[in-house]
mmCIF file of the C-alpha atoms, coordinates in Angstrom:
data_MODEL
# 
_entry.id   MODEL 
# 
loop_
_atom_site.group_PDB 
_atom_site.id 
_atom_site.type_symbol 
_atom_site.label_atom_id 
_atom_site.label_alt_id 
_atom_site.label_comp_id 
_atom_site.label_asym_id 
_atom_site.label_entity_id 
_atom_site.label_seq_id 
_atom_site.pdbx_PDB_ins_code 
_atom_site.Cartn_x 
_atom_site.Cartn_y 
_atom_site.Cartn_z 
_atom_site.occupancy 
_atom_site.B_iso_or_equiv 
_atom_site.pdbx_formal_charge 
_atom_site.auth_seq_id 
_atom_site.auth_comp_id 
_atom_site.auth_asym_id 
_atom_site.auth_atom_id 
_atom_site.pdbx_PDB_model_num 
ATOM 1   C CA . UNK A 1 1   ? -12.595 9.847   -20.846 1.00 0.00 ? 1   UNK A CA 1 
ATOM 2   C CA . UNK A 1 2   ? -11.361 6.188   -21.904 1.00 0.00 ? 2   UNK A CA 1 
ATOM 3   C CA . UNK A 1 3   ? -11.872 3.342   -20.208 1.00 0.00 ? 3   UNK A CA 1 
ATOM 4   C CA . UNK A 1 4   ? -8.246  2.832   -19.366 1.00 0.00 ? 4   UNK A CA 1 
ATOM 5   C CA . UNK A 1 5   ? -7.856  6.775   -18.774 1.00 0.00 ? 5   UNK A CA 1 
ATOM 6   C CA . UNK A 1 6   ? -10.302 6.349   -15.815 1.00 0.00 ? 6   UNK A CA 1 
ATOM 7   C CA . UNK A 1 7   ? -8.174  3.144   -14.235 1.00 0.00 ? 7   UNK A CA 1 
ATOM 8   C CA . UNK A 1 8   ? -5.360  5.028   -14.385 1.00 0.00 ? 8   UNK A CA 1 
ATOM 9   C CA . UNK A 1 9   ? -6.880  7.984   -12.637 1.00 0.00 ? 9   UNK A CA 1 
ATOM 10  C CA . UNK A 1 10  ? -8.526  5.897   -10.027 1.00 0.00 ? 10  UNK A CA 1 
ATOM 11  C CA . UNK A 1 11  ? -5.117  3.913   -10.082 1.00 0.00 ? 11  UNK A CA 1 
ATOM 12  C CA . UNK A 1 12  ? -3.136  7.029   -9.023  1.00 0.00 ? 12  UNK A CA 1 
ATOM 13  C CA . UNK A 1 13  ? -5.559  7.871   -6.412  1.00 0.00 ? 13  UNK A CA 1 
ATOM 14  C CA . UNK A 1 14  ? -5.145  4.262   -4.933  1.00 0.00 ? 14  UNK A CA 1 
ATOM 15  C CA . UNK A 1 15  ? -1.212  4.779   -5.129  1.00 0.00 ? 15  UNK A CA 1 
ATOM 16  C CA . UNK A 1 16  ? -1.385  7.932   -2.705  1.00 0.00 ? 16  UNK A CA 1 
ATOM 17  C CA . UNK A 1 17  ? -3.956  7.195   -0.304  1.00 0.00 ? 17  UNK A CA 1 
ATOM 18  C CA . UNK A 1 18  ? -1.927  3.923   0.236   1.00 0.00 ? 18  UNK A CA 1 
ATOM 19  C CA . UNK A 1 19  ? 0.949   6.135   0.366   1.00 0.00 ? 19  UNK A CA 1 
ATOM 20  C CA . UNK A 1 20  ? -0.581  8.443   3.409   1.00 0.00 ? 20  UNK A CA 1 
ATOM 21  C CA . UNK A 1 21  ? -1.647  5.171   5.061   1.00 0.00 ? 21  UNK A CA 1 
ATOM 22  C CA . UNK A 1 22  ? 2.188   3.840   5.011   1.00 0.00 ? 22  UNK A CA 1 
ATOM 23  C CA . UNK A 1 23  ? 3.053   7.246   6.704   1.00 0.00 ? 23  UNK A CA 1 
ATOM 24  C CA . UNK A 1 24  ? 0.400   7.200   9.233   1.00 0.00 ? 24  UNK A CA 1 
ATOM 25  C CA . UNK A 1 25  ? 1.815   3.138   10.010  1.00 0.00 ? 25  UNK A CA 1 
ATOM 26  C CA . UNK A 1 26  ? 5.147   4.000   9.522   1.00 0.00 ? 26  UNK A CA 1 
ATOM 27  C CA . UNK A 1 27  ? 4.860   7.250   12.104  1.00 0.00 ? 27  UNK A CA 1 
ATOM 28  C CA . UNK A 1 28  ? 3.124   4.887   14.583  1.00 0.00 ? 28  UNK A CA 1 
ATOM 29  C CA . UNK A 1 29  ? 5.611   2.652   14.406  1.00 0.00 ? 29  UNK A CA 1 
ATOM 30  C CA . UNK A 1 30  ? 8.356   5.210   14.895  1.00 0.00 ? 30  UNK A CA 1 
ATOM 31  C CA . UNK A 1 31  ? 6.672   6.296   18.672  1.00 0.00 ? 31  UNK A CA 1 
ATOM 32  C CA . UNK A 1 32  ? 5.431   2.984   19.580  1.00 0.00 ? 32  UNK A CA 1 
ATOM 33  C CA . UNK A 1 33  ? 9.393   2.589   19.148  1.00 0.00 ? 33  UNK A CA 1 
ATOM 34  C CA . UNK A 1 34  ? 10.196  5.823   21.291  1.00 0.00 ? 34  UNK A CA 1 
ATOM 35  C CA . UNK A 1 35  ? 7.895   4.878   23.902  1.00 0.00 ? 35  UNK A CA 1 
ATOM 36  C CA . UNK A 1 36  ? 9.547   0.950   24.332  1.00 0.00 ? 36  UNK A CA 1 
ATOM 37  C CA . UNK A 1 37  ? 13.065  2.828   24.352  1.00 0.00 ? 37  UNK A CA 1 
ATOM 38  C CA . UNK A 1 38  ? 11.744  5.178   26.883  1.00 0.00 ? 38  UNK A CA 1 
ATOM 39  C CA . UNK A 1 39  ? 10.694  2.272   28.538  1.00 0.00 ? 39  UNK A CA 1 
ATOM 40  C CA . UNK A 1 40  ? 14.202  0.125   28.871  1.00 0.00 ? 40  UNK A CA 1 
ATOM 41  C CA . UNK A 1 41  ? 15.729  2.693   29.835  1.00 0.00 ? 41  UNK A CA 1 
ATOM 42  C CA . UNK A 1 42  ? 13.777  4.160   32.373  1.00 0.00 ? 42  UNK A CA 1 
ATOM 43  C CA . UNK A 1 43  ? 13.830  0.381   33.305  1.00 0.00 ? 43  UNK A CA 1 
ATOM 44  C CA . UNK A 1 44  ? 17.506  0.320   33.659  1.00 0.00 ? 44  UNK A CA 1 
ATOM 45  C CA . UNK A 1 45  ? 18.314  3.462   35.131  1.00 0.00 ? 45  UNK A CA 1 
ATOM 46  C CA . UNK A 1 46  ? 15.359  4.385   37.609  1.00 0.00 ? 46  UNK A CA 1 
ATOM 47  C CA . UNK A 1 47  ? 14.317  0.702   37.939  1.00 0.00 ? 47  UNK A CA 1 
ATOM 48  C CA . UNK A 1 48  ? 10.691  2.109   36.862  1.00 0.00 ? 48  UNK A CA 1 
ATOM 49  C CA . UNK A 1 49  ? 8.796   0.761   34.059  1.00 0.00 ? 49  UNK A CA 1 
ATOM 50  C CA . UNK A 1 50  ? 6.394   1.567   31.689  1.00 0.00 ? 50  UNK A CA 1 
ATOM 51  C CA . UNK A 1 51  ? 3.332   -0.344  31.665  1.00 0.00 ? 51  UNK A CA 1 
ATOM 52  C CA . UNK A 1 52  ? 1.900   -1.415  28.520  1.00 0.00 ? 52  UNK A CA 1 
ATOM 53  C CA . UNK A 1 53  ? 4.583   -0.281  25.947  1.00 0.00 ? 53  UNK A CA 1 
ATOM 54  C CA . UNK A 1 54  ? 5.074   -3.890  24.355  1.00 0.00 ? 54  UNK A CA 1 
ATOM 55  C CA . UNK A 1 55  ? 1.574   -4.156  24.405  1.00 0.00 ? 55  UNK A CA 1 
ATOM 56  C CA . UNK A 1 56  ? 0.528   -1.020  22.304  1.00 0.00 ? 56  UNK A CA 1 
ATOM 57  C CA . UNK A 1 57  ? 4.016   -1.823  20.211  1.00 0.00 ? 57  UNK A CA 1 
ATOM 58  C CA . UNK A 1 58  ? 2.009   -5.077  19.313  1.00 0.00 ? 58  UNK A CA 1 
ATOM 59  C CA . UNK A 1 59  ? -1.222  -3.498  18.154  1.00 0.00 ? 59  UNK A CA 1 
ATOM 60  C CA . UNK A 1 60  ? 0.911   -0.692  16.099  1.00 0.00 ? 60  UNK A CA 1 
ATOM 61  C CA . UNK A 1 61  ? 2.910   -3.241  14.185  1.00 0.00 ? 61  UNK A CA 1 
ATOM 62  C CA . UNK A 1 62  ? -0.441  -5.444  13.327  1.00 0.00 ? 62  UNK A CA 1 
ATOM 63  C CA . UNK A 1 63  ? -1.807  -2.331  12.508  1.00 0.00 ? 63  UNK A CA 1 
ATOM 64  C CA . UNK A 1 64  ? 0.903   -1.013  10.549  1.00 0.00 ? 64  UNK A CA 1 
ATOM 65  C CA . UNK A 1 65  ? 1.423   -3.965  8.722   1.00 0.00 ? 65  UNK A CA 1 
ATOM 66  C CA . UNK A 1 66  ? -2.028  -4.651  7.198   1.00 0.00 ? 66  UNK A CA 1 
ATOM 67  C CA . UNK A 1 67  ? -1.825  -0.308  6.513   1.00 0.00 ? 67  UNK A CA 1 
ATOM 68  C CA . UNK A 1 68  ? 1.026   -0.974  3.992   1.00 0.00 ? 68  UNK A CA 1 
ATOM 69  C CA . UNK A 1 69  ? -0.134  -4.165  2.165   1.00 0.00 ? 69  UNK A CA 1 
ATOM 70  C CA . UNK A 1 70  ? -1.706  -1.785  -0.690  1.00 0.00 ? 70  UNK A CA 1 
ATOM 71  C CA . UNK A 1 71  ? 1.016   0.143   -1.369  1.00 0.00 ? 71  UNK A CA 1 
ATOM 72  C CA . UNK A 1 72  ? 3.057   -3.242  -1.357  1.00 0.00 ? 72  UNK A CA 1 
ATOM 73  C CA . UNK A 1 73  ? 0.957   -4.295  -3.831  1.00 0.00 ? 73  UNK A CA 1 
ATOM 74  C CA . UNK A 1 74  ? 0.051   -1.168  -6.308  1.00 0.00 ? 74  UNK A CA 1 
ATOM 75  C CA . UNK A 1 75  ? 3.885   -0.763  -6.132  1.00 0.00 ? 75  UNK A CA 1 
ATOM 76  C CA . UNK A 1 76  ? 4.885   -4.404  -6.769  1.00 0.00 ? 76  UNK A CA 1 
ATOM 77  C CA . UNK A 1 77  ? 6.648   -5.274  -3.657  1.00 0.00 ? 77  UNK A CA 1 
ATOM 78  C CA . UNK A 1 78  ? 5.183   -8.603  -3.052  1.00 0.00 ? 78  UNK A CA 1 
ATOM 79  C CA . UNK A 1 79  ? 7.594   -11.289 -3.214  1.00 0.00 ? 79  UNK A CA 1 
ATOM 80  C CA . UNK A 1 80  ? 6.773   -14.454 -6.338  1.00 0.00 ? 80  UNK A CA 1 
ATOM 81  C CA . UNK A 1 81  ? 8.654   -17.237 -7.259  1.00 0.00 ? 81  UNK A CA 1 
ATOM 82  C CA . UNK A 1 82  ? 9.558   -16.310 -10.625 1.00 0.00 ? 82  UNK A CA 1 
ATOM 83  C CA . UNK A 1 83  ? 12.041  -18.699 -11.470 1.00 0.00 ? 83  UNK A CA 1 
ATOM 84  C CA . UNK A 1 84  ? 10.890  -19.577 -14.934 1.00 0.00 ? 84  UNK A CA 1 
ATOM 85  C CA . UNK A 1 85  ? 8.342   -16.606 -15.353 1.00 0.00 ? 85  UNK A CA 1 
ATOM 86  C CA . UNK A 1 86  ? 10.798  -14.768 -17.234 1.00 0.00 ? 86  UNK A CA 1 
ATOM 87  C CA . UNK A 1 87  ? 11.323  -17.015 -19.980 1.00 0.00 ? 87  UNK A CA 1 
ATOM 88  C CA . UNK A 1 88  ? 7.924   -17.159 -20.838 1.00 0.00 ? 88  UNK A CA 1 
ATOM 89  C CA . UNK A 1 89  ? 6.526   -14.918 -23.487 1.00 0.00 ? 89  UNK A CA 1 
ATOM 90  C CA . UNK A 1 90  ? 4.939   -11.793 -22.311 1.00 0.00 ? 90  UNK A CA 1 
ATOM 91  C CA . UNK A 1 91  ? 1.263   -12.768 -22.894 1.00 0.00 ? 91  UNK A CA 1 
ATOM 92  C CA . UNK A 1 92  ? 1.735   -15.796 -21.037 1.00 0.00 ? 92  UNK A CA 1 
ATOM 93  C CA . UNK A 1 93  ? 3.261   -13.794 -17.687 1.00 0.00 ? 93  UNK A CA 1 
ATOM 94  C CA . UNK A 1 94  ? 0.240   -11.782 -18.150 1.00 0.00 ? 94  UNK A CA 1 
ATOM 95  C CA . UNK A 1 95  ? -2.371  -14.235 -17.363 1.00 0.00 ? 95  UNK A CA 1 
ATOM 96  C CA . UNK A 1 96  ? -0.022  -16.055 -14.781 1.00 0.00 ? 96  UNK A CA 1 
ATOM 97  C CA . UNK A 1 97  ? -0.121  -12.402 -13.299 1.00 0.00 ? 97  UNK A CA 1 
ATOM 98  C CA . UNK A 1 98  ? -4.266  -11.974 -13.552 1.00 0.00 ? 98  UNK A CA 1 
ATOM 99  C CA . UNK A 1 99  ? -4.339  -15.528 -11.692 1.00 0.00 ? 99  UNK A CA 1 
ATOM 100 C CA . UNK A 1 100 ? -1.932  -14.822 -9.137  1.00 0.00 ? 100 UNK A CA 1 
ATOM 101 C CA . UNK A 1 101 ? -3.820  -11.901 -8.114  1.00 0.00 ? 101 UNK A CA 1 
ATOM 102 C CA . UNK A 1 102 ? -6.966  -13.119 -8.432  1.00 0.00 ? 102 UNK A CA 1 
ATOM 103 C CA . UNK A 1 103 ? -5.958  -16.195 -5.897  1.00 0.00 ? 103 UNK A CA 1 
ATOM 104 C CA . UNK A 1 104 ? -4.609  -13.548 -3.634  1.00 0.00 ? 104 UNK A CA 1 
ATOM 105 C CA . UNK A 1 105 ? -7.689  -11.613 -3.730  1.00 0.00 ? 105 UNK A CA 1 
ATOM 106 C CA . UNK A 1 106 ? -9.968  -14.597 -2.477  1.00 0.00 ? 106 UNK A CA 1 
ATOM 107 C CA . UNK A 1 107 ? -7.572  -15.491 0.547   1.00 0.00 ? 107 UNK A CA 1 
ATOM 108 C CA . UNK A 1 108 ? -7.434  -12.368 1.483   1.00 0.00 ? 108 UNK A CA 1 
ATOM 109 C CA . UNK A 1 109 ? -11.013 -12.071 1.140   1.00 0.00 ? 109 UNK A CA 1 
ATOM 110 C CA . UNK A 1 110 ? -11.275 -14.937 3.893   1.00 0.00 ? 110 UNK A CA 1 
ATOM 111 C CA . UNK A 1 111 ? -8.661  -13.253 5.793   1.00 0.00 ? 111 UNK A CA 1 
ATOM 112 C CA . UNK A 1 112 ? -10.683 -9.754  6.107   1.00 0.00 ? 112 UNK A CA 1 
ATOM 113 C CA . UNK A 1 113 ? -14.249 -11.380 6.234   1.00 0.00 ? 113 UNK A CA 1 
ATOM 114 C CA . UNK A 1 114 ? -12.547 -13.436 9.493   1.00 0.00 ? 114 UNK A CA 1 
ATOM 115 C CA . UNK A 1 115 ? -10.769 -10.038 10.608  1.00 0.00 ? 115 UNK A CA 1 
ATOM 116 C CA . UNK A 1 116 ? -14.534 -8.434  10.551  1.00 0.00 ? 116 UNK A CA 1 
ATOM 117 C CA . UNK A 1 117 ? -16.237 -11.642 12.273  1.00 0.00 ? 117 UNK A CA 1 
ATOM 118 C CA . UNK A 1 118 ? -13.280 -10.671 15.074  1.00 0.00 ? 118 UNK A CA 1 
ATOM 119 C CA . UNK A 1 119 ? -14.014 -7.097  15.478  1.00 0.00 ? 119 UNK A CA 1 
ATOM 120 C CA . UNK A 1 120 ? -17.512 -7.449  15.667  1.00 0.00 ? 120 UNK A CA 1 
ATOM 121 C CA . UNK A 1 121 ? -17.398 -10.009 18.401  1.00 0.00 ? 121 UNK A CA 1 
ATOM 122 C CA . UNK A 1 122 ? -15.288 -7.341  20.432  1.00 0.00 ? 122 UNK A CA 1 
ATOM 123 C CA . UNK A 1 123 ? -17.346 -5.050  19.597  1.00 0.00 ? 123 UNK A CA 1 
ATOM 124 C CA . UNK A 1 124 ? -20.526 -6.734  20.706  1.00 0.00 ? 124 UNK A CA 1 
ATOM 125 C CA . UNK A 1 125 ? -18.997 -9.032  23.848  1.00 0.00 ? 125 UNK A CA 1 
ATOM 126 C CA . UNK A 1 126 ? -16.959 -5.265  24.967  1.00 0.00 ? 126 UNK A CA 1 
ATOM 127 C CA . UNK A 1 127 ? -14.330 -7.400  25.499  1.00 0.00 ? 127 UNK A CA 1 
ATOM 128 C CA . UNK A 1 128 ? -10.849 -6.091  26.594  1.00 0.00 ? 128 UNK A CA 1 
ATOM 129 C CA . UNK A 1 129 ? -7.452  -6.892  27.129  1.00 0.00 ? 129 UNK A CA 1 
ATOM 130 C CA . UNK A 1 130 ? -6.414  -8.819  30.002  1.00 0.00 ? 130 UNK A CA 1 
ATOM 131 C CA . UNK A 1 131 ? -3.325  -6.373  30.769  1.00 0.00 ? 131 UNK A CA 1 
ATOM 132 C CA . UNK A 1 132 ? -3.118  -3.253  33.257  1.00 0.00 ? 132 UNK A CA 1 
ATOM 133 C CA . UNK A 1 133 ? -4.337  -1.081  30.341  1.00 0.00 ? 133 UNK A CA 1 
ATOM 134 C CA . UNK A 1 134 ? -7.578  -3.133  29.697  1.00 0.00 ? 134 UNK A CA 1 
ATOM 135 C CA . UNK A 1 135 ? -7.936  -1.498  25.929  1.00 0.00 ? 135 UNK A CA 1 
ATOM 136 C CA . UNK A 1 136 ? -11.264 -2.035  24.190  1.00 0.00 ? 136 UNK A CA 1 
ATOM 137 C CA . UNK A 1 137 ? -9.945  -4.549  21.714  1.00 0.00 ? 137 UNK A CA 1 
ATOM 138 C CA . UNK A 1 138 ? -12.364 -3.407  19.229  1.00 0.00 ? 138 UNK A CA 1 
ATOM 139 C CA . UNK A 1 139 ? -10.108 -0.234  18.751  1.00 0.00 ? 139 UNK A CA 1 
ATOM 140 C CA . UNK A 1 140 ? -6.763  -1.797  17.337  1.00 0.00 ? 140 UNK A CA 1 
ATOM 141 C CA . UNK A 1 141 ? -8.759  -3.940  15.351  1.00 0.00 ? 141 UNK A CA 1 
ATOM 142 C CA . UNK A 1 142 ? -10.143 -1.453  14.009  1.00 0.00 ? 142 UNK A CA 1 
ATOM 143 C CA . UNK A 1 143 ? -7.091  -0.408  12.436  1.00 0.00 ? 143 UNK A CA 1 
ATOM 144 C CA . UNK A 1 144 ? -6.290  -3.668  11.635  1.00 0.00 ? 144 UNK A CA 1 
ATOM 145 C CA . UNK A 1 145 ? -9.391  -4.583  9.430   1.00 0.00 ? 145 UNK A CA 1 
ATOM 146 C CA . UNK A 1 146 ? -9.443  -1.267  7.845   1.00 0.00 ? 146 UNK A CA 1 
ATOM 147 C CA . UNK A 1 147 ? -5.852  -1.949  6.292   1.00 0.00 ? 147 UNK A CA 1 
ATOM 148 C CA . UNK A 1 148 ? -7.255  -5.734  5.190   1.00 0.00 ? 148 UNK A CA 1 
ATOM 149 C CA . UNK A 1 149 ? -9.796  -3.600  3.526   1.00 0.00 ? 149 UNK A CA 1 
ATOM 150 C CA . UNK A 1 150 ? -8.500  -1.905  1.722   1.00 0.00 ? 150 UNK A CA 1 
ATOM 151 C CA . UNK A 1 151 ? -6.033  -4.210  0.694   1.00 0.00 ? 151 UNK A CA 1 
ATOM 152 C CA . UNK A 1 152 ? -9.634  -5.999  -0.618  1.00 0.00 ? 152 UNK A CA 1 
ATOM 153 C CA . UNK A 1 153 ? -10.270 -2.494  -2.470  1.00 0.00 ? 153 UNK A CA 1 
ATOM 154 C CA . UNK A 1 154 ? -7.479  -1.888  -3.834  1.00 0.00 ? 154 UNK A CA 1 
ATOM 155 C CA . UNK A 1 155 ? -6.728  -5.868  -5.164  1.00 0.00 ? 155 UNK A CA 1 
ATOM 156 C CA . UNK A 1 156 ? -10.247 -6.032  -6.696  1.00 0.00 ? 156 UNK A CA 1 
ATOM 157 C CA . UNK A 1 157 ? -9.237  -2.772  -8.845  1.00 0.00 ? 157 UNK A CA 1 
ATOM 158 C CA . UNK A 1 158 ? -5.920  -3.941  -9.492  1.00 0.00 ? 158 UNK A CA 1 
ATOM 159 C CA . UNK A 1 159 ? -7.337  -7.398  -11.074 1.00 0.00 ? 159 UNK A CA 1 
ATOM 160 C CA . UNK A 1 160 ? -10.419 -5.415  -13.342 1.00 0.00 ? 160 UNK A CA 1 
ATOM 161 C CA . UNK A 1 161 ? -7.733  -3.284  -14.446 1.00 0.00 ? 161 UNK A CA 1 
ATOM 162 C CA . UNK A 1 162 ? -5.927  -5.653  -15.525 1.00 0.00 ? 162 UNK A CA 1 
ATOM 163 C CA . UNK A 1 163 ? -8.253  -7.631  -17.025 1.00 0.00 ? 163 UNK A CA 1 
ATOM 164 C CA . UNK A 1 164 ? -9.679  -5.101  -19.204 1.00 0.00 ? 164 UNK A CA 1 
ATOM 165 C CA . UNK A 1 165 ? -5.986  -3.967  -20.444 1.00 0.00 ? 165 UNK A CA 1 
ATOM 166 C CA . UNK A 1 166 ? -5.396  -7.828  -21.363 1.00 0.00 ? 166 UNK A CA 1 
ATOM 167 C CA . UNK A 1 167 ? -8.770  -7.987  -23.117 1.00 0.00 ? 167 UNK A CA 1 
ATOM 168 C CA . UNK A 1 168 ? -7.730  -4.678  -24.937 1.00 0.00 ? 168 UNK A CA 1 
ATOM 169 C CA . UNK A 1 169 ? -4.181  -7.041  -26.004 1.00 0.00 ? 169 UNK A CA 1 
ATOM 170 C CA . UNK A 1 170 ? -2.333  -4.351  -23.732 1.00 0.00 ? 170 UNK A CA 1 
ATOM 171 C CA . UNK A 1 171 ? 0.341   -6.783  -21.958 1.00 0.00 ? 171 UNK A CA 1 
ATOM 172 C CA . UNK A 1 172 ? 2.687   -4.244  -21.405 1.00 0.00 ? 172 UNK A CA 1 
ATOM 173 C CA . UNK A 1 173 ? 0.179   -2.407  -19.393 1.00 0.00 ? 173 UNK A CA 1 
ATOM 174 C CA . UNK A 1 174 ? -0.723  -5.096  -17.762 1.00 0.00 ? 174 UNK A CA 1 
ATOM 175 C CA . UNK A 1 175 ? 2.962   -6.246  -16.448 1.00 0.00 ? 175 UNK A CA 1 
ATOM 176 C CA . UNK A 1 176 ? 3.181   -2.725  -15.156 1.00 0.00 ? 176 UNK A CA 1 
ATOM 177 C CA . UNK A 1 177 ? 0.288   -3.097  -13.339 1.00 0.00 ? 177 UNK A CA 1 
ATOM 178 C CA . UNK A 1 178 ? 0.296   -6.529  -11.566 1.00 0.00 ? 178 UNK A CA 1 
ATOM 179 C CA . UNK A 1 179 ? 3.596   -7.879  -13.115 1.00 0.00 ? 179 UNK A CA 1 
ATOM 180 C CA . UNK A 1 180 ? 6.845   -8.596  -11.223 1.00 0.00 ? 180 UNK A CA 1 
ATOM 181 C CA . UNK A 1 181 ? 9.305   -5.883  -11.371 1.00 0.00 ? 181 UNK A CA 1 
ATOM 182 C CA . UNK A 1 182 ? 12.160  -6.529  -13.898 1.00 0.00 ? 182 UNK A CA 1 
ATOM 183 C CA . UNK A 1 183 ? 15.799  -6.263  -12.771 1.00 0.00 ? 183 UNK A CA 1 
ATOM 184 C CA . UNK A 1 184 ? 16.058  -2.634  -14.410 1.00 0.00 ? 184 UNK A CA 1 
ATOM 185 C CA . UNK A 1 185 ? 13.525  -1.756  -12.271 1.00 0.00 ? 185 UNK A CA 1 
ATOM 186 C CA . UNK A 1 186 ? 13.802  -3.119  -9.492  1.00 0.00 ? 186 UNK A CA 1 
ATOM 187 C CA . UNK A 1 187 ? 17.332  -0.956  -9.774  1.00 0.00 ? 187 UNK A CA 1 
ATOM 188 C CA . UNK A 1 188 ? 15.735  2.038   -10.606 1.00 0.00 ? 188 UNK A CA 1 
ATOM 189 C CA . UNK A 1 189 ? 13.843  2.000   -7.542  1.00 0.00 ? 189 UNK A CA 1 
ATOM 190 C CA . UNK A 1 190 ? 17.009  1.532   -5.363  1.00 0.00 ? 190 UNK A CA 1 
ATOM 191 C CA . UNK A 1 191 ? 18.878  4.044   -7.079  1.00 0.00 ? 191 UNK A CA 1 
ATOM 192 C CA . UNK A 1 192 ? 16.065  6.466   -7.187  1.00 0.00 ? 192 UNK A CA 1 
ATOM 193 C CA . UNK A 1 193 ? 17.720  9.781   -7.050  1.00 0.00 ? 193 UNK A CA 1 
ATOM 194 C CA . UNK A 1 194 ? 21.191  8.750   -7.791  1.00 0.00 ? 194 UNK A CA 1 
ATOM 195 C CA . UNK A 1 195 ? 21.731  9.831   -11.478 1.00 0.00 ? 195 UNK A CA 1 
ATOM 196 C CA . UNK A 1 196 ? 21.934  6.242   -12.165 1.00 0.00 ? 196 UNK A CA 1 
ATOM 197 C CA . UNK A 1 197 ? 20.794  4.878   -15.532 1.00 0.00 ? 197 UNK A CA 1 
ATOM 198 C CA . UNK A 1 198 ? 20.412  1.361   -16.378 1.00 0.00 ? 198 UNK A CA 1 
ATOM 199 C CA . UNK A 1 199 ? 19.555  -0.323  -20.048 1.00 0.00 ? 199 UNK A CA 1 
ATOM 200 C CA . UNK A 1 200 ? 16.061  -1.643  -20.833 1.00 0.00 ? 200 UNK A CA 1 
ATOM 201 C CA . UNK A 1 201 ? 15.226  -4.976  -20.971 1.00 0.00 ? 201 UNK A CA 1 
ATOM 202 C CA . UNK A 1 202 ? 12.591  -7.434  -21.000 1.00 0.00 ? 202 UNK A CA 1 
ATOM 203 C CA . UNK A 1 203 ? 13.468  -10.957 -20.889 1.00 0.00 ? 203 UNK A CA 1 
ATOM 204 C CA . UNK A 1 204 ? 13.992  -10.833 -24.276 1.00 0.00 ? 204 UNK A CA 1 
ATOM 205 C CA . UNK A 1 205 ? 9.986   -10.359 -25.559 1.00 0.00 ? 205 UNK A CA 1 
# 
């Protein structure tokens, strides 16, 4: 198998197990929301509450958010300031891309290596929360750091793979890879299903 067969295998892989890890945020998400509607309105019309919804909505939606950072990134999501990106030639955007990525990848190396200092010092100190539910804090971190890691994982693929398809002179590759989405795209993906076609273009390069 070639080099850039293998990336793209282990590329793919990346792209659904960040998939299932959006689900598993994005189902979390969707009962932490039952349970604070159950909440306010048991609230309003028994005058009984439910103690500790906003708190476990807070640990599902740091939880959930760190969970869908890879597939934000293996699918291009992130926001960039691109105002004159575009009219650069292609092999230019490519490195620009490489170096974006790369500067991502070391603060959010700092971020996770402080997320990890965290969760071991709950870990070691027990410490809890000071509500009525008193939850080992070590367990929604948990969640948390995994998603920073492998956000870490996944961005330290992304930029070798990218590298070695620049070194190879593949730029094309590469802008699919890390690159921002082009407007065609961009359409494609919100008319996904919709018969919809749109013309190709690519900032004229």
């Amino acid at each position: 198998m070639k080099p850039l067969q293998a990336f793209a295998s282990i590329h793919a892989a990346l792209d659904k197990l960040s998939r299932i890890a959006v689900w598993f945020g994005g189902i979390a998400l969707l009962i932490s929301a039952v349970i604070v509607t159950l909440d306010v309105l048991s609230r309003k019309i028994f005058g009984v509450t439910m103690s500790g919804s906003d708190e476990i909505s807070g640990y599902v939606f740091a939880a959930s958010t760190t969970l869908a950072y890879s597939y934000c990134l293996i699918n291009r999501a992130n926001i960039r300031i691109d105002a004159f990106y575009n009219f650069l030639p292609l092999w230019m955007r490519s490195c620009l891309d490489i170096l974006g990525l790369g500067l991502l990848l070391l603060f959010m190396s700092m971020l996770t290596w402080s997320g990890i200092e965290v969760l071991m010092t709950s870990w070691k100190q027990s410490s809890m929360s000071v509500t009525t539910l008193s939850v080992p804090l070590w367990i929604p971190q948990s969640f948390w750091v995994a998603g920073l890691l492998m956000f870490v994982l996944t961005a330290s693929f992304l930029l070798v793979y990218a590298i070695v398809a620049l070194l190879k002179g593949d730029t094309r590759l590469v802008k699919s890879i890390v690159g921002t989405m082009s407007i065609e795209e961009e359409i494609g993906e919100e008319t996904k299903g919709m018969d919809i076609k749109t013309q190709p273009h690519d900032g004229g390069n």
